[in-house]
SEMAR-641544 format. One record per residue (C-alpha): y, z, x. Coordinates in steps of 0.02 Angstrom, whole numbers, padded with zeros to 5 digits, always signed. Example, Ala and Ser with C-alpha at 12.3 -4.5 7.8 and 13.67 -1.06 7.14 Angstrom:
# SEMAR-641544
-00225+00390+00615 -00053+00357+00684 
END
This chain:
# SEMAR-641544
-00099+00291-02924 -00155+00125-03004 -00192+00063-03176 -00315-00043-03182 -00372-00141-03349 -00545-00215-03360 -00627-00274-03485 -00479-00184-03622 -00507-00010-03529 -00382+00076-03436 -00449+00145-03285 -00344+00242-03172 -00390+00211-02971 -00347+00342-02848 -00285+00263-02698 -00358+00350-02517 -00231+00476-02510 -00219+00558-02694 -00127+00704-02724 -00097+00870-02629 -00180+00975-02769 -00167+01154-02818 -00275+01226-02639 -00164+01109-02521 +00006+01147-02611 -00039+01351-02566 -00087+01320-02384 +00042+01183-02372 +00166+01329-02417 +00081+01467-02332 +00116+01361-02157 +00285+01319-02196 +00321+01489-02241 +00237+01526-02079 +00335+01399-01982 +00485+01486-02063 +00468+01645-02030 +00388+01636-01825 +00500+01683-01685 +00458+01530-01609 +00549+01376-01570 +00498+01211-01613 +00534+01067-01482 +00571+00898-01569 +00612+00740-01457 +00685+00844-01331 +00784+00981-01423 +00778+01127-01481 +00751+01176-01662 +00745+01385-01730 +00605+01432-01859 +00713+01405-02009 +00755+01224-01957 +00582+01167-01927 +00542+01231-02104 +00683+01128-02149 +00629+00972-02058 +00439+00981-02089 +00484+01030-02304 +00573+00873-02290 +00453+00771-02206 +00311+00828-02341 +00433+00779-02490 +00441+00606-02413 +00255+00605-02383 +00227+00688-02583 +00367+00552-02661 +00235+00417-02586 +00062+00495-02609 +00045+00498-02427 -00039+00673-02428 -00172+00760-02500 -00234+00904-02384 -00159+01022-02274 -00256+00915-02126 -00145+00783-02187 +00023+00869-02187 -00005+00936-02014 -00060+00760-01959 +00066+00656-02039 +00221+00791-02048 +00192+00928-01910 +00120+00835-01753 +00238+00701-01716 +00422+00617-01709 +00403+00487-01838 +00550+00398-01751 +00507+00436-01559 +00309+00455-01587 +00319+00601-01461 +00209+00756-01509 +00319+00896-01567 +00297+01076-01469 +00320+01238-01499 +00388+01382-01403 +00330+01561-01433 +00354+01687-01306 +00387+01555-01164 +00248+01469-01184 +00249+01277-01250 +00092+01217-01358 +00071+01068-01475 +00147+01108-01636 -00015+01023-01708 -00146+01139-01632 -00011+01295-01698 -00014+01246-01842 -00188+01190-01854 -00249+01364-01768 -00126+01454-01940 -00224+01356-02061 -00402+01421-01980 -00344+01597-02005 -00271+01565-02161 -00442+01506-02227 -00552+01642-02139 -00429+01802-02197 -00428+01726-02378 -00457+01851-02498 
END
């Protein structure tokens, strides 16, 4: 965030990407404690990764997108933490029950029923 001063006011400017707020911090959470808790496998550049270190990997990925205001929806965090190598730039996959999908549709298909069973 940005300070601005014009004409002896201080405004404060939110960049584009703002903060994660109180609604994205819960389904941010909700999908990485469903992430954590799947059976499946999550396939990053090649190798294989159980549920409790793509929790790992994708918690530390948002903390590095958080420490830079780089996030401010769960859109965003699946986007920018859960859909690709940010070293490779190859789409991470997931495994459940021997079938291989786009980690970014998983997750993305979570957050829709995460929304539609809210009580």
């Amino acid at each position: 965030m940005a300070i601005i001063l014009a004409g002896g006011l201080c405004l404060l400017a939110t960049d584009a990407w703002g903060e994660l707020g109180a609604k994205g911090t819960q389904e941010v959470n909700a999908l990485l404690a469903f992430v954590g808790s799947s059976h499946c496998i999550m396939i990053r550049n090649g190798k294989l990764y159980s549920a409790a270190e793509a929790r790992a990997h994708l918690q530390a990925k948002l903390n590095y997108l958080l420490a830079r205001d780089r996030i401010n929806s769960a859109e965003q965090f699946i986007q920018r933490a859960g859909s690709v190598s940010s070293l490779s730039g190859k789409p991470y996959l997931v495994n459940c029950d021997g079938n291989n999908r786009l980690a970014a549709d998983w997750l993305t298909d979570e957050l829709r029923h995460l929304r539609l069973n809210k009580p």
